[in-house]
C-alpha positions as a printed Julia matrix, in Angstrom:
528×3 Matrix{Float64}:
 143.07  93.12   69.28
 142.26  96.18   71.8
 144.26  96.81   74.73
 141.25  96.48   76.84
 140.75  93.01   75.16
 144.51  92.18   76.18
 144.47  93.54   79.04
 141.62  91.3    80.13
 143.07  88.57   78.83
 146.14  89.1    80.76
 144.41  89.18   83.91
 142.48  86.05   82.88
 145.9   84.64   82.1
 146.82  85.43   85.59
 144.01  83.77   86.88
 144.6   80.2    85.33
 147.93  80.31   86.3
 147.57  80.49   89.93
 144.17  78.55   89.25
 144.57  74.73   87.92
 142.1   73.84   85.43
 139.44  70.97   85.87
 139.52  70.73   82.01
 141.95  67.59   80.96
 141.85  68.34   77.5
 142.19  72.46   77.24
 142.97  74.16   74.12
 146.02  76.27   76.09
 146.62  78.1    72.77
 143.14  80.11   73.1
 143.34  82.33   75.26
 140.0   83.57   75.04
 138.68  79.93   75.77
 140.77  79.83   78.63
 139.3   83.04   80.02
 136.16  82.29   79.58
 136.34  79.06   81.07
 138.12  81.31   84.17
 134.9   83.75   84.54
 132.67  80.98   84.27
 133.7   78.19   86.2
 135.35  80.14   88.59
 133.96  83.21   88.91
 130.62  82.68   87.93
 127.75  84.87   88.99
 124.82  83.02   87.97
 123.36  81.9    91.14
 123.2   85.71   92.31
 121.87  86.77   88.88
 118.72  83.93   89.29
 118.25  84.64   93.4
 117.62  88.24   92.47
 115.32  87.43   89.37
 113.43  84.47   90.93
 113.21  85.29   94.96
 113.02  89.04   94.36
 110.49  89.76   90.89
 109.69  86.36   90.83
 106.99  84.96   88.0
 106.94  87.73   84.59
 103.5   86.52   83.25
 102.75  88.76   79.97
 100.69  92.07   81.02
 101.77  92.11   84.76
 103.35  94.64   86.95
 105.94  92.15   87.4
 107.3   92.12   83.29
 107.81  95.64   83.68
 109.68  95.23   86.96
 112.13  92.8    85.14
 112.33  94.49   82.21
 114.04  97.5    83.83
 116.37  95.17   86.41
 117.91  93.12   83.23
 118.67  96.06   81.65
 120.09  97.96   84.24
 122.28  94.28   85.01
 123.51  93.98   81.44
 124.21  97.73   81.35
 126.13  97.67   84.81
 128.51  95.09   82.9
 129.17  97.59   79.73
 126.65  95.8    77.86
 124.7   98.54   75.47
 120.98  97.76   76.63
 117.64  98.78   75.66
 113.85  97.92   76.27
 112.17  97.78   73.13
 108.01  97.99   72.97
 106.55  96.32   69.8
 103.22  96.19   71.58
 100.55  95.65   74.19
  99.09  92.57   76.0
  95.65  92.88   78.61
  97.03  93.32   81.98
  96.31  91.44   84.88
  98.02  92.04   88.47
  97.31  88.73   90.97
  96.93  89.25   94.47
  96.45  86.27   97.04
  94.49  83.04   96.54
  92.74  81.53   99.53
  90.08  78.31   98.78
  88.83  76.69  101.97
  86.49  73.59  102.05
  84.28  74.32  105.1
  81.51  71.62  104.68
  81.51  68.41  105.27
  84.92  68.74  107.21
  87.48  71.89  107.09
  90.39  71.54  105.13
  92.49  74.93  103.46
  93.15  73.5   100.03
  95.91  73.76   97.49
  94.73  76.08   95.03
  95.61  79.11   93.17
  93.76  81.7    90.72
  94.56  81.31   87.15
  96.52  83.5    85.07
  94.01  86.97   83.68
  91.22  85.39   86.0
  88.98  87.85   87.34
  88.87  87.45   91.42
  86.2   87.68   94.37
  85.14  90.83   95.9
  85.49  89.42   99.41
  85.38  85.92  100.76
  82.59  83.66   98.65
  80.68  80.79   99.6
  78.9   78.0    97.63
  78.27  74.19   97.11
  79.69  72.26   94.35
  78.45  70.83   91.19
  80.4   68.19   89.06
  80.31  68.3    85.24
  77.28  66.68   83.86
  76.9   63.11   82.06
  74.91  65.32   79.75
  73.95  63.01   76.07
  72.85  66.03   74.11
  72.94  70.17   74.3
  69.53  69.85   75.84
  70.39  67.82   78.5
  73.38  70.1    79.34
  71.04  72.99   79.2
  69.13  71.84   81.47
  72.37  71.06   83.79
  73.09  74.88   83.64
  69.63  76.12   85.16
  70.86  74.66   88.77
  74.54  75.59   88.72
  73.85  79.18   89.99
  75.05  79.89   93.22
  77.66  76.95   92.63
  81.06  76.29   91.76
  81.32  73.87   89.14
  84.42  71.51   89.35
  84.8   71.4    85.28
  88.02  69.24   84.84
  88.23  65.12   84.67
  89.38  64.28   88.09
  91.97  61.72   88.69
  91.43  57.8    89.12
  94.86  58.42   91.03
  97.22  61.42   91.81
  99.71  58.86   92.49
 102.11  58.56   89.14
 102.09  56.24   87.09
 105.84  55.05   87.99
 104.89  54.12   91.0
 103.03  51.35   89.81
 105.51  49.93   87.6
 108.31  50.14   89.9
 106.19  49.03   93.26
 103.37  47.3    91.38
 103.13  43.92   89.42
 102.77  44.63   85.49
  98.57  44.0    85.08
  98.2   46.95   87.95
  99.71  49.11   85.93
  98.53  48.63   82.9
  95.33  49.06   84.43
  96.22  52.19   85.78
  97.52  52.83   81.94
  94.06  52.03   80.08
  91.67  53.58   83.51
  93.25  56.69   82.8
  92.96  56.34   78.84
  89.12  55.45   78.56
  88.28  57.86   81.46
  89.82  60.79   79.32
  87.84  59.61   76.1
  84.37  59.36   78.15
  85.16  62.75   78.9
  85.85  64.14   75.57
  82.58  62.0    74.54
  80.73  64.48   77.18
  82.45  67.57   76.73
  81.68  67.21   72.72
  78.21  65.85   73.5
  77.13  69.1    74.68
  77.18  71.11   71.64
  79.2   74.11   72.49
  83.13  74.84   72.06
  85.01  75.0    75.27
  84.98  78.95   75.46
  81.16  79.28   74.79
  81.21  76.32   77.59
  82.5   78.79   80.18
  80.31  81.84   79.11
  77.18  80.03   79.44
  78.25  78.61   83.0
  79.07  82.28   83.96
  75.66  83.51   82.16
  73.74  81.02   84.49
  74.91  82.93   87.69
  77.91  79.91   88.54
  80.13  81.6    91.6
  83.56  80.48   90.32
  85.14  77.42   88.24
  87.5   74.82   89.99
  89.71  73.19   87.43
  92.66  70.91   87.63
  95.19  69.95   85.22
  97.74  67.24   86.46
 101.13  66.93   84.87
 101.55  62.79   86.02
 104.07  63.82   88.81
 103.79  63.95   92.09
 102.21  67.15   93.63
 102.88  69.14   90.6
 100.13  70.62   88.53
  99.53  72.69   85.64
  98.92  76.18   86.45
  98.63  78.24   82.65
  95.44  77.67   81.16
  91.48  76.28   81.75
  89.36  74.18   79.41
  90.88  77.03   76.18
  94.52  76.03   77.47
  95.22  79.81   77.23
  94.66  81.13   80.26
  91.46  81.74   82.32
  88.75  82.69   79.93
  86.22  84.0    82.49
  85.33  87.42   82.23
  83.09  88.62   85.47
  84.2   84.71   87.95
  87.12  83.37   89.34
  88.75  80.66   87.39
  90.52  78.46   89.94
  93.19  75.41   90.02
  93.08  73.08   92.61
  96.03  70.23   93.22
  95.01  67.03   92.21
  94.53  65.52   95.41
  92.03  68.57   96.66
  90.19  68.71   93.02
  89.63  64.79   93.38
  88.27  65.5    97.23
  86.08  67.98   96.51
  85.31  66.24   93.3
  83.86  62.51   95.11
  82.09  64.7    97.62
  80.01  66.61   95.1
  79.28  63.62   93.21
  78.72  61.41   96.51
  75.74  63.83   97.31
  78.09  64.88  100.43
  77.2   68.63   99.65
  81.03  70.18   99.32
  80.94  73.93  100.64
  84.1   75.68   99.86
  84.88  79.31  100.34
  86.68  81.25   97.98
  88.86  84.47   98.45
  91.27  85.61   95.44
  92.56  88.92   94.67
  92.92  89.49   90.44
  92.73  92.7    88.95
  91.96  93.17   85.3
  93.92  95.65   83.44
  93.9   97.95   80.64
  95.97  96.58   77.36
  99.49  97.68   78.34
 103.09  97.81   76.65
 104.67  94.86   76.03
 108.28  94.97   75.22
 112.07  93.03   74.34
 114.72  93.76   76.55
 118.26  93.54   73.89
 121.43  93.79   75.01
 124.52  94.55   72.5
 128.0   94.67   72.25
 128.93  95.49   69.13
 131.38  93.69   66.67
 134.95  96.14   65.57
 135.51  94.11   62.46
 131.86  93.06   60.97
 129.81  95.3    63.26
 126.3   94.5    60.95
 127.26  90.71   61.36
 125.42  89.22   64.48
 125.6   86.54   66.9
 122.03  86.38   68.83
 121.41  84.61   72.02
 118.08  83.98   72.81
 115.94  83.02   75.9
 112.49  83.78   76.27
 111.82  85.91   79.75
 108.63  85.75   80.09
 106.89  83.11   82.24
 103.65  81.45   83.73
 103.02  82.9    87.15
 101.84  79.64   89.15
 105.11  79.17   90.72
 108.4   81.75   90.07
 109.54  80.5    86.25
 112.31  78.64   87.55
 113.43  76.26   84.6
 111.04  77.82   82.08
 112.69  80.4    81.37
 114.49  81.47   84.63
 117.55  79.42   83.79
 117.51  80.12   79.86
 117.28  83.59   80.94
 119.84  83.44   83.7
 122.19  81.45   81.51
 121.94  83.75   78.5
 122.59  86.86   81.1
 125.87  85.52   82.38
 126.95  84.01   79.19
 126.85  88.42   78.07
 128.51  89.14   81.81
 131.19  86.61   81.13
 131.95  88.0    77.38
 131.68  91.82   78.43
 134.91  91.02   80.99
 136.66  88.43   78.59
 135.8   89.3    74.95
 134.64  92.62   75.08
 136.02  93.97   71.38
 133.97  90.58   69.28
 134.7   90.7    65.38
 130.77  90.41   64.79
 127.9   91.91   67.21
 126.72  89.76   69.84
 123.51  90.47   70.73
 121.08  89.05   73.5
 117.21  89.34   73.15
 115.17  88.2    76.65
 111.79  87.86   74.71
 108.51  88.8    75.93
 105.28  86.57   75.78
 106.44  83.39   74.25
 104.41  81.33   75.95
 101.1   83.15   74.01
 102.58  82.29   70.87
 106.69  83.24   69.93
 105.21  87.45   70.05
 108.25  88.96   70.93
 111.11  87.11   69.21
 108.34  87.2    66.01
 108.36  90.63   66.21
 111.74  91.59   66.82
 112.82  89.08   63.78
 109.64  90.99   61.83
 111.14  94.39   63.18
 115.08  94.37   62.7
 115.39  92.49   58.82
 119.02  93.57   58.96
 119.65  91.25   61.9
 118.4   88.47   59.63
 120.36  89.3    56.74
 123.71  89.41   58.89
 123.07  86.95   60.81
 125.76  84.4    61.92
 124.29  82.41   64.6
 121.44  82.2    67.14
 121.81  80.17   70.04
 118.48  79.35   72.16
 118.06  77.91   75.92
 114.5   77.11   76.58
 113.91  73.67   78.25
 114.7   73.77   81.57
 117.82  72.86   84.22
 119.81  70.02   82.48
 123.18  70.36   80.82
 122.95  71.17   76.89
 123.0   67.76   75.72
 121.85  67.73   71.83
 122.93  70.17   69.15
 121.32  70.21   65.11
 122.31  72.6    62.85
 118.33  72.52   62.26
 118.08  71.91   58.29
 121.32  73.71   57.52
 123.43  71.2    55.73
 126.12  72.85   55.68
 126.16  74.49   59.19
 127.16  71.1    60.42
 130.73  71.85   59.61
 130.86  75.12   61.97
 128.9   74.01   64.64
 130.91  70.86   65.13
 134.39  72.6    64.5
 132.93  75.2    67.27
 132.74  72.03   69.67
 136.12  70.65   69.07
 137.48  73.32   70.72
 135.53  73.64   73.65
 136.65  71.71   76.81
 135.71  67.87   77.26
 134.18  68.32   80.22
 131.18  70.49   78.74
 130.58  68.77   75.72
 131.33  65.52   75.87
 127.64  64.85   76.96
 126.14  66.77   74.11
 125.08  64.34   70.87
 125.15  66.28   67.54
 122.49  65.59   64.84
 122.83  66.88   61.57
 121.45  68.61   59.57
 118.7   68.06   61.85
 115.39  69.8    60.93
 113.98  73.27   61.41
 111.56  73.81   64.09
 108.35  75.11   63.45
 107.52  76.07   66.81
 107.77  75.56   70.64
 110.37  78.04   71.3
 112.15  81.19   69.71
 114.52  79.59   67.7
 111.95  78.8    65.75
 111.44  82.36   65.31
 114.82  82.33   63.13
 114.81  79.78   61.37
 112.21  80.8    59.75
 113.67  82.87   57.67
 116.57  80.14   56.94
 118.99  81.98   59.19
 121.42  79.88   60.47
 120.24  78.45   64.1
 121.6   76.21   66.39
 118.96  74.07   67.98
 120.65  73.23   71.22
 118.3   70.96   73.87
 119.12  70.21   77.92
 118.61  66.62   79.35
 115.68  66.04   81.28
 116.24  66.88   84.4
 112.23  65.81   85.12
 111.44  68.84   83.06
 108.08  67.85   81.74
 106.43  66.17   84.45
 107.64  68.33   87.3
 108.83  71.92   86.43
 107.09  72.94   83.03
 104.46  75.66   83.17
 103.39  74.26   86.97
 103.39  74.88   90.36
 106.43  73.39   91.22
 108.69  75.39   88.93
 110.67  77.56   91.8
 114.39  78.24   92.6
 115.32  74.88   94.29
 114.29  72.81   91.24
 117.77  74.58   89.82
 120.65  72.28   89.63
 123.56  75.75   89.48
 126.57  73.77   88.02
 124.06  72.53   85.21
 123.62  76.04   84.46
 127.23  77.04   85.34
 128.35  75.06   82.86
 125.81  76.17   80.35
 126.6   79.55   80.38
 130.43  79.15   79.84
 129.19  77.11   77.02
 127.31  79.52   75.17
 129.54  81.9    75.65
 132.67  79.94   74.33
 130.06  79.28   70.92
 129.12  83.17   70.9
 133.07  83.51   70.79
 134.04  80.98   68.21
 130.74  82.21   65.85
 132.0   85.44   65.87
 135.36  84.64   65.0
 134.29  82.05   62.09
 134.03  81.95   58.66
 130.6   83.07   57.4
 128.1   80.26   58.21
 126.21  78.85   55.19
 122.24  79.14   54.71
 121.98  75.76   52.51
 118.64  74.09   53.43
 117.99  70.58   53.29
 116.0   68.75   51.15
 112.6   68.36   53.02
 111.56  65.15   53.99
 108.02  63.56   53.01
 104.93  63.89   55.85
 103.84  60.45   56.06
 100.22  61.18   56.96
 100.18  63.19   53.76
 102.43  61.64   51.18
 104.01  65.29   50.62
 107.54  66.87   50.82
 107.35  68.69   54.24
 107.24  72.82   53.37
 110.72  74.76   55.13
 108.33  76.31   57.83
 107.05  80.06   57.35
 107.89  83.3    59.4
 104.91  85.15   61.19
 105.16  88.57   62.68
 104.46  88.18   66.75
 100.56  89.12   67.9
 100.81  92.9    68.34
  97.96  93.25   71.03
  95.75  90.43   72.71
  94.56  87.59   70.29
  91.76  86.39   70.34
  92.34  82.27   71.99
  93.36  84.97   75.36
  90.58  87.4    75.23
């Protein structure tokens, strides 16, 4: 051990005895435990790390101004803590720079409404005014052609709108059973009526949107309610991958103002709204991994790899997806730099770039840096919003199991005694970076936070900002992961062993270990 690793553990030595641990059952004979659990419990800087990211750069949608503003901040954070930091390009994404989004219904009645461009949407030049038409109950690609000849000088409101923006809990905890079962099977035949229309029409959503453009429409309105209350999806139009409109704005209403302007179109109450959005389209640009390392003295080729995507949707600021993965992962390197700054095997953190269009830069930096993969001893992920870590899998290791559990055992109670192991668990084909890793059958903890309203509140909408964070949640994450980066490094090789595959019911075959892809290099095609 170094002298600057024993002199920080002196000092965090110092610390615990003037400072009386919440932890009843401590492992007192680690003292690298015990000053970690000092720097991050005590002396944690995570709320300052996420108030400067959130507040200050705020949303890091792929191709923006905004990526390239964070990328240089995290580095120049983890390097301020000793970290060894880089931003590494692997390649380009369009750009896209939003400016302000103001929608006002002027006619019948005035009312500013909630509403926001969507993400590579081209804007207005200068305030625009139209009616509204509502998707057609066209029975054939001639009767929807015929729709199109009166939609120019028009918004058309494209989405289903809402029997109710009022969620569906509401009924069953204020409602008898039949009212909301209604609700339940309202909602259920209303959205296969409108897949009946939208397939009725002959063309695929993205040849939808060009031939409303084509016949001279003035924007698109489009809503996409998560269920809860106020909160919307903000990411993607009738493609689900962002705008898709090349020369008209592509805008999201609430689902509250969608359904209002919605009833008054189809009411024959002639909706006029006014539309004025700033969004500039940009040349492809560099897209690019910010790593930080600090490199192992005994098995420097060896690697433990924390992960958290850093990219987000810009509808809101990122907060829980991946603000706190990010934020977590960040002080998790802060608190090992002061505690554990000499590790036996690299740690290494990747903040990866444009995961929400598809894994790209974890896939490429996997792609790009085999020797990573080959001495790989762990990769932890955080990806799923601001609840305590409270399931672990070994994902399809069987033999992992043993480490990842012995890791566990001697971490304090109070983190982990909320966290259910499953082994071996299965690998994940998707949905977040770990994936990435696993892959290749390097050994990857899948690691998952409770709810915390994650799906129907925070992910990928307009509500996903800095208050939704619950700090001792992510606190207590942090000092987590970086007790597990600790005890990885210090353990025993891990074991690759897979699992034998189970059998896909809806084929009657043995599932296939899933297969690495290299990360899209420049814009694919489901974003162009």
């Amino acid at each position: 051990m170094s002298t600057k690793t024993s002199t920080a553990l002196g000092f965090a030595a110092l610390l615990l005895a003037t400072t009386p641990l919440v932890a009843q059952n401590f492992p007192t004979d680690d003292p690298v435990i015990q000053g970690i659990w000092a720097e991050g419990m005590d002396n944690s800087q995570a709320w300052h790390i996420g108030q400067a990211l959130l507040d200050s750069i705020g949303p890091r949608l792929t191709g923006t101004p905004a990526v390239d503003r964070a990328n240089e901040w995290a580095e120049a954070m983890l390097s301020g803590w000793g970290v060894d930091a880089r931003i590494e390009y692997y390649g380009t994404w369009k750009g896209w720079e939003r400016g302000i989004t103001h929608v006002d219904l002027i006619e019948p009645r005035v009312r500013t409404l909630d509403a926001t461009l969507m993400a590579w949407s081209p804007g207005t030049a200068g305030p625009v005014e139209g009616g509204v038409v509502t998707f057609p109950k066209a029975e054939s690609a001639e009767e929807f052609d015929t729709w199109l000849s009166g939609v120019a000088g028009n918004f058309v409101a494209l989405a289903m709108p809402q029997p109710s923006c009022r969620p569906l809990s509401s009924y069953e905890e204020y409602g008898t059973d039949e009212q909301a079962e209604a609700v339940r099977e309202k909602r259920r035949a209303m959205q296969l009526t409108w897949r009946e229309r939208l397939e009725a029409t002959g063309y695929e959503p993205r040849e939808m949107i060009a031939a409303i453009e084509g016949a001279g429409a003035l924007g698109i309105l489009w809503s996409d309610w998560s269920g809860g209350w106020g909160a919307r999806r903000v990411f993607a139009l009738n493609t689900r991958f962002g705008a898709a409109t090349t020369t008209i704005p592509a805008v999201d209403l609430s689902c509250e103002d969608y359904g209002l302007v919605w009833r008054l179109a189809r009411q024959g109450q002639t909706p006029k709204i006014r539309v004025d959005a700033a969004g500039t389209i940009l040349d492809e640009v560099p897209v690019a991994n910010v790593i930080g390392e600090i490199r192992g003295t005994e098995l420097p080729d060896e690697y433990v790899v924390l992960l958290a995507h850093f990219d987000s949707w810009d509808g809101a600021s990122g907060a829980t997806d991946n603000g706190t993965g990010t934020i977590v992962m960040m002080e998790a390197m802060r608190i090992l730099s002061e505690v554990y700054p000499d590790p036996k095997r690299t740690i290494l953190v990747g903040l990866w770039a444009s995961e929400e269009q598809g894994l790209n830069g974890s896939r490429a930096f996997v792609h790009d840096h085999p020797e990573v993969i080959e001495g790989l001893q762990a990769a932890l992920n955080q990806d799923n919003g601001t609840g305590k870590i409270a399931r672990a899998s070994s994902m399809g290791l069987v033999d992992a199991s043993g480490n990842i559990a012995g890791w566990m055992s001697r971490i304090p109670s109070e983190i982990t005694r909320h966290i259910n192991l499953s082994f071996p668990g299965a690998p994940s084909g998707g949905g977040s970076d770990h994936a990435s890793f696993i892959c290749a059958g390097a050994p990857t903890v899948g690691l998952g936070s409770s709810s915390w309203d994650y799906f129907g509140y925070t992910w990928h909408t307009n509500l996903d900002t800095f208050d939704k964070i619950v700090w001792d949640n992510v606190q207590s994450n942090a000092t987590l992961y970086a007790m597990l980066a600790y005890l990885a490094s210090e353990d025993d090789r891990v074991s690759r062993e897979r699992r034998v595959m189970p059998v896909d019911p809806r084929t009657g075959e043995i599932r296939p270990w899933p297969a690495c892809e290299d990360g899209a290099r420049e814009t694919n095609e489901r974003y162009r």
